[in-house]
C-alpha positions, 0 to 999 in steps of 0.5 A: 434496499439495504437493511443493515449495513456493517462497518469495520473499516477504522477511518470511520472512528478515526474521523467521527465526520464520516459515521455522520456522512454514511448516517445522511447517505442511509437515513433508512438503513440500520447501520452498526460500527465494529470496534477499531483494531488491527487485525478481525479474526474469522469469528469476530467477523462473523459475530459482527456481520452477522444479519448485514447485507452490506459490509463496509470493510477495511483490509477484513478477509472474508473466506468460503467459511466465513461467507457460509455463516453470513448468508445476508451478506450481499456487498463488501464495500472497500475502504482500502488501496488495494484488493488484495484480501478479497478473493474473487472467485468466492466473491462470484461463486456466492455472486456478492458484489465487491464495492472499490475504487482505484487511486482514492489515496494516490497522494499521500502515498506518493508524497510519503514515498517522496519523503522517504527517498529524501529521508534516506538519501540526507540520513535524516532518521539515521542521524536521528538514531546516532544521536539517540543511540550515542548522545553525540554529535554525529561528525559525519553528517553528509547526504546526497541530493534528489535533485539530479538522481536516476529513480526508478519506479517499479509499477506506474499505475495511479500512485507511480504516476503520482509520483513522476508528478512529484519529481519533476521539479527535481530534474531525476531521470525517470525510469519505469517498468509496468506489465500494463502499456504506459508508453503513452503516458511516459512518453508525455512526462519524459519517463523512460520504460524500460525492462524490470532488470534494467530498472534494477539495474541503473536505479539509484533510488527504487521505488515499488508501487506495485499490487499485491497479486499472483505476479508480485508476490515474493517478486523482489527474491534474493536474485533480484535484489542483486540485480540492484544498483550497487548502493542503491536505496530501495523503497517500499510503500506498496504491500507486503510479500513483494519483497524477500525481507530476509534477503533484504536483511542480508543485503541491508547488513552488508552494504550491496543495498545502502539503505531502505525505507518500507511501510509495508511488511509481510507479517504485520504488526510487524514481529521480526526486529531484525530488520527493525534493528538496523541503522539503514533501514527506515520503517514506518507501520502502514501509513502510506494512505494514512493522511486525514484527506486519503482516509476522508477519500477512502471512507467516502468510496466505500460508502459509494461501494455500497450501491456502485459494487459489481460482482468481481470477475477473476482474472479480470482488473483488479484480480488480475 
């Protein structure tokens, strides 16, 4: 039976509804709401979670030293695409349940990155910034179409699978590249695996859809941007310290990458305006998931999270 149960994760200020929703789910259960903010240091979690056996979190980290002073904690419930801020081994260690759900915010996501691959190829938010910037009226004004364009997607799971439903109206040619065998599903919607340097290599438009994990993070280094397709546009709605922002900026400065699109960043808020700075690259702040509809999915697979969580293994999915 769950006593208290502690929720930081911020779709729950966002759509009032839910608060309602977890208050009907644990009509017995002493609920309490975190205030909605970026980042929770150490001891504000610690402050907040303290006497809750369940924690309904968002992307709130919860190390060796904050475990040791939440000692009622049993079950992290989480509200997010990935899990890349919890670490298994201390999870087991201290045998704490860790509640999640794969694919909760597939759509948005994959419509986001759709929409971005369609942004930089029309120029949309570049001609937007000339116009801006300038206060004239851009005399070059040309773009490329998706239709008929090789796109490749790094990492076909729930999202990059998403996303080859998406392009298919638009008659690409889809390449893929997945550590895991997705021969079967890419075989039945026409999509060509392939190695990750020939992904890099024959794709005008890339787009990430990878885990944050051991193998991905810092994967895209400067030798790998450069396997890229000269010209190509190269998206990003996965993580973070996937790829090297500052090879990316050379590579943005000098044309080898024409233009870029990420919602994810290594440090974020993001504080470096480098990138930012420049007229080829598209950013948005982590609003991949973003949409009422994923975050409704997203809040409702935490509360879930809560009785449904198992101890996480490591090295197993999804700590692999």
């Amino acid at each position: 039976m769950v006593k208290k149960i502690g929720v930081s994760a911020r779709m729950f200020h966002a759509l009032p509804h839910l608060k309602d929703e977890i208050r009907a789910a644990y009509p017995d259960t002493e609920i309490v709401f975190g205030e909605p903010r970026a980042v929770y240091s150490a001891q504000e979690i610690i402050d907040f979670f303290a006497g809750c056996d369940a924690a309904v979190i968002s992307l709130e980290r919860f190390t060796d030293d904050v475990l040791e002073k939440l000692p009622d904690l049993e079950v992290v419930a989480c509200c997010s695409a990935g899990v890349d801020h919890i670490d298994p081994a201390v999870m087991k260690r201290r045998a704490i349940r860790v509640g999640w759900r794969p694919g909760v915010n597939r759509h948005a996501v994959a419509e986001m990155a759709v929409s971005l691959m369609i942004d930089l190829l029309r120029g949309i938010s570049i001609y937007r910034r000339a116009m801006e910037r300038d206060a004239v009226w851009p005399l070059a004004r040309t773009g490329r179409l998706l239709r008929g364009r090789t796109v490749g997607i790094h990492g076909c799971g729930n999202i990059g699978r998403e996303v080859v439903q998406l392009l298919k109206p638009f008659g690409c040619t889809l390449l893929a590249s997945d550590r895991a065998d997705i021969r079967g599903f890419c075989d039945a919607h026409g999509v060509e695996v392939v190695p990750p340097e020939e992904l890099r290599a024959r794709s005008e438009v890339l787009t990430l859809h990878l885990p944050r994990n051991a193998t991905t993070r810092g994967l895209y280094t400067a030798e790998a941007l450069d396997q890229l397709m000269p010209g190509c546009l190269l998206v990003n709605t996965a993580r973070g310290s996937i790829v090297d922002e500052t090879a990316l900026l050379e590579r943005l400065k000098d044309g080898r990458i024409a233009a870029a699109a990420f919602d994810v960043f290594d440090e974020e808020p993001v504080r470096d305006r480098n990138l930012l700075a420049l007229s080829n690259f598209l950013v948005t702040p982590h609003i991949g998931g973003s949409a009422i509809e994923a975050m409704e999915g997203l809040g409702r697979s935490g509360m879930r999270g809560i009785t449904d969580g198992t101890v996480p293994e490591p090295g197993v999915y999804p700590f692999d």
